[in-house]
N, C-alpha and C positions, 0 to 999 in steps of 0.2 A: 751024227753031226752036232746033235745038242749038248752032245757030253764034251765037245770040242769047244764050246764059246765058253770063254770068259767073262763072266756076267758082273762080278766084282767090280772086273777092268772096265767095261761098260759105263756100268752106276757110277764111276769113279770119274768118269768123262760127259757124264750129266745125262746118258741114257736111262733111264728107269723104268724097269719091266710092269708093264698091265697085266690084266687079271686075263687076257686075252692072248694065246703063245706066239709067241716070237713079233710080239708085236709092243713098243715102245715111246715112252714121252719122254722126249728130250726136250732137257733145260736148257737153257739159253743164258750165254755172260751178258749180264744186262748192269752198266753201272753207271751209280747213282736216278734210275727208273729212266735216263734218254737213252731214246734210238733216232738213228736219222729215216727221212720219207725214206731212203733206198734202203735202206737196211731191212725198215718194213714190208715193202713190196720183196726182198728179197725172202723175207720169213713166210708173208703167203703166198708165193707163189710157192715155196718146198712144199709148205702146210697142201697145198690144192695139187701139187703132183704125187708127192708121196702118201700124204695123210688122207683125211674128208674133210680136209678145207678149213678146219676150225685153227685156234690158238687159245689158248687159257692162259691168265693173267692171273699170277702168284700171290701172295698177301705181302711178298717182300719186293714186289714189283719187277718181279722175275716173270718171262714169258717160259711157256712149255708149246712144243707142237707133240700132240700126240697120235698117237698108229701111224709110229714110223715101224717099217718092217727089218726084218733081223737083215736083211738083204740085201735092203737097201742103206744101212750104214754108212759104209766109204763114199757112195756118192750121196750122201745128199750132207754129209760133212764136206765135202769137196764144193760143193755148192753154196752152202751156208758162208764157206771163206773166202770165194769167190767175190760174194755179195755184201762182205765185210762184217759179219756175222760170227763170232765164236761161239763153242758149245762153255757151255758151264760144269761145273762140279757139282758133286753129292760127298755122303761120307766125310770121315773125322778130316777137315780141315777148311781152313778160313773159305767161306761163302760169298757171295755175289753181295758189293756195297751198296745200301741203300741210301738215296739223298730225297729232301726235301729240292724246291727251285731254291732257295735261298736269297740272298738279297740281292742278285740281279736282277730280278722279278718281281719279289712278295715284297711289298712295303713293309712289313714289319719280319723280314729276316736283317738280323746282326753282320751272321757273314757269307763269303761264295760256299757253296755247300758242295756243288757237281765239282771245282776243281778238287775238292779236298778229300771228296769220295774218290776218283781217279787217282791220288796222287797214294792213297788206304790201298786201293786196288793193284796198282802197279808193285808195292812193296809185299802186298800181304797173300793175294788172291792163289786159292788152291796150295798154301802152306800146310804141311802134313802135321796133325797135332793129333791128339787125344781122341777128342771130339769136334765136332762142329764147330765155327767159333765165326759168331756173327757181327759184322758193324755195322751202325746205324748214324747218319747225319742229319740234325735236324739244325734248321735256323735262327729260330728265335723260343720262346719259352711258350710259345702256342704248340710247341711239341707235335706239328703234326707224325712226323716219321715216329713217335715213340722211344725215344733216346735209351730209355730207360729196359725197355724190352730188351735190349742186345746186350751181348758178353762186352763190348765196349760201347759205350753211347756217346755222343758228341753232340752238342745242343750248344749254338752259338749267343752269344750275351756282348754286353759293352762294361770295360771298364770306366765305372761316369766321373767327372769332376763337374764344377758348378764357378761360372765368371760371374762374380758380382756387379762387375761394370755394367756387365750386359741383362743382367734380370731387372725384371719392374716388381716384381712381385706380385704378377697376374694370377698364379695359383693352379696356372692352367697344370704345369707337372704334377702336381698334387693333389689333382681327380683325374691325374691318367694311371698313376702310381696306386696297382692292384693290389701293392701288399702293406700299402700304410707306411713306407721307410721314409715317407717326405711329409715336412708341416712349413707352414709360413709364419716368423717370429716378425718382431718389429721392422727388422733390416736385412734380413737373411732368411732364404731354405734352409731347413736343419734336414741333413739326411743322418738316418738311423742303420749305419753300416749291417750290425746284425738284423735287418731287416730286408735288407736290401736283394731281389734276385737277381740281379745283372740283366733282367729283362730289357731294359734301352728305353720304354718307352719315355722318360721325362726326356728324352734324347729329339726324340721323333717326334714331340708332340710341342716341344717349346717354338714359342714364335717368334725368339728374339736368340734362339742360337746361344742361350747362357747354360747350358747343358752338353757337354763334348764326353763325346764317347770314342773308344779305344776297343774294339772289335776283339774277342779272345772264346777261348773254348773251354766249354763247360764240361767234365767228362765223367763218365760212370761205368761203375762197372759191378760184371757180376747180374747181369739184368738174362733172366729167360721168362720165355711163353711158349707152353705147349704141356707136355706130360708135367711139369715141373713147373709153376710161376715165381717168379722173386724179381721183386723192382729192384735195378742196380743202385748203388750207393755212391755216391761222390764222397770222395779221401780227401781233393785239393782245393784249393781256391781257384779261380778262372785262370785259364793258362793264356799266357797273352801271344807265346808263338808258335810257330808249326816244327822247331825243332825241340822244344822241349814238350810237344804234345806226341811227334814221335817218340822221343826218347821212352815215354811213359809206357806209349804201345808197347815197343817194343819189350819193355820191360814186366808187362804182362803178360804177352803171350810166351817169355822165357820163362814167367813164374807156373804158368800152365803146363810146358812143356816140363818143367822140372818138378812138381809137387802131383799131377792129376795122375790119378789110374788108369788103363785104357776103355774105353767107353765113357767116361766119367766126366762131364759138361764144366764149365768155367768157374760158374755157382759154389758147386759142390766141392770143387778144387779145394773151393776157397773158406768156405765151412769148415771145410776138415781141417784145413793145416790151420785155419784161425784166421781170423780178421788182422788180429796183432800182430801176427806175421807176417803176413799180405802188405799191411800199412806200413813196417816197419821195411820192407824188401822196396818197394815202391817209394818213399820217403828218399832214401838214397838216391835211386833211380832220377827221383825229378831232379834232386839237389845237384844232381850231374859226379 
């Protein structure tokens, strides 16, 4: 019977064999880290029928239930969808998105983070590529999700301007301003563009609303962790919509699919065939 299962097809549906036979943790589609209360009760009660009750909580905010049995597969995926519940994937293709709360929630997130993970998910999730190829949403420049770890990273920022009418020149932006891009002249803030990260805070911290920001995405690429580290690079300036920050996507995981090896991670794609390349295929890509 064991030379009968398809263990591949399995891992491929987010089962992943223990060191224990015929006995399995399955991943779970978890995007951007929410689940609803039913979803949960639905995940342990399989956990406490099938498994021994436990659930393990991923580093990419991915849930696993593990000793599920070879047996019990069809139904406790039957159950799981029941309960609104999908399984996840493993193996070369796009993985489970991970989001920060973003700025529904976190006072210092730039933009919505869950709808944009969801919107990554719906076009990308379980696309067959090379390798693995992961995205990451974070909010604001507090990076909690790690932007920069994932083969795309997304880290939201504010495009800023500054109304003169409305500043007094309190100075308060320019002890909130971590990178030094702002001073106070006779009559004027002077901001130091190449200084500047898009981080928002003179945005958030002004008391008189002379600071407006324009919400946009900050993006990178080429970022792993694990056998291989490399912090991703940013190519662009902040991208101010969601069709030209698709566009970009899409444009990368075409430059994957068309330049990587099989087995061969996003990083190293991109190594190989050159930066100049990468920028020069991408370059276009944004310009539309």
């Amino acid at each position: 019977m064991a030379d009968a299962v398809d263990y591949k097809a399995l891992k491929n549906g987010g089962f992943m064999r223990q060191k224990q036979k015929d006995n399995f943790s399955l991943r779970l589609k978890v995007v951007g880290g929410n689940l609803t209360a039913e979803q949960l009760i639905t995940i342990a009660n399989v956990s406490k029928k099938y498994g021994d009750g436990h659930v393990h909580l991923t580093s990419r905010q991915g849930v696993e239930i593990p000793f599920m049995k070879l047996g019990d597969i069809d139904s406790v995926k039957s159950e799981l969808l029941e309960g609104g519940v999908p399984t996840g994937v493993c193996g070369p293709r796009v993985r489970t998105v991970t989001a920060c709360q973003g700025d529904q929630i976190c006072p210092s997130g730039c933009i919505e983070t869950y709808p944009l993970a969801v919107e990554i998910s719906e076009r990308y999730f379980g696309r067959e590529l090379p390798h693995k190829f992961k995205f990451g949403v974070t909010g604001c420049q507090n990076n909690c999700l790690k932007a920069e770890e994932n083969d795309i990273g997304v880290k939201g920022g504010y495009q800023i301007r500054w109304d003169k009418t409305l500043c007094t020149l309190c100075g308060v932006c320019v002890k909130a301003c971590r990178t030094n891009a702002l001073s106070v002249s006779e009559d004027r803030v002077v901001l130091d563009e190449g200084e500047c990260n898009n981080c928002g805070r003179c945005v958030k911290s002004c008391p008189t609303d002379a600071w407006k920001g324009e919400p946009g995405y900050i993006i990178s690429f080429g970022g792993t962790f694990g056998n291989m580290i490399a912090k991703g690079n940013e190519i662009f300036p902040i991208i101010k919509d969601k069709g030209t920050f698709f566009r970009v996507a899409d444009g990368a995981l075409e430059f994957f699919a068309k330049h990587a090896k099989p087995g061969e991670r996003f990083r190293v794609s991109i190594d190989r065939a050159g930066w100049d390349v990468f920028k020069e295929e991408m370059e276009k890509v944004y310009h539309g």
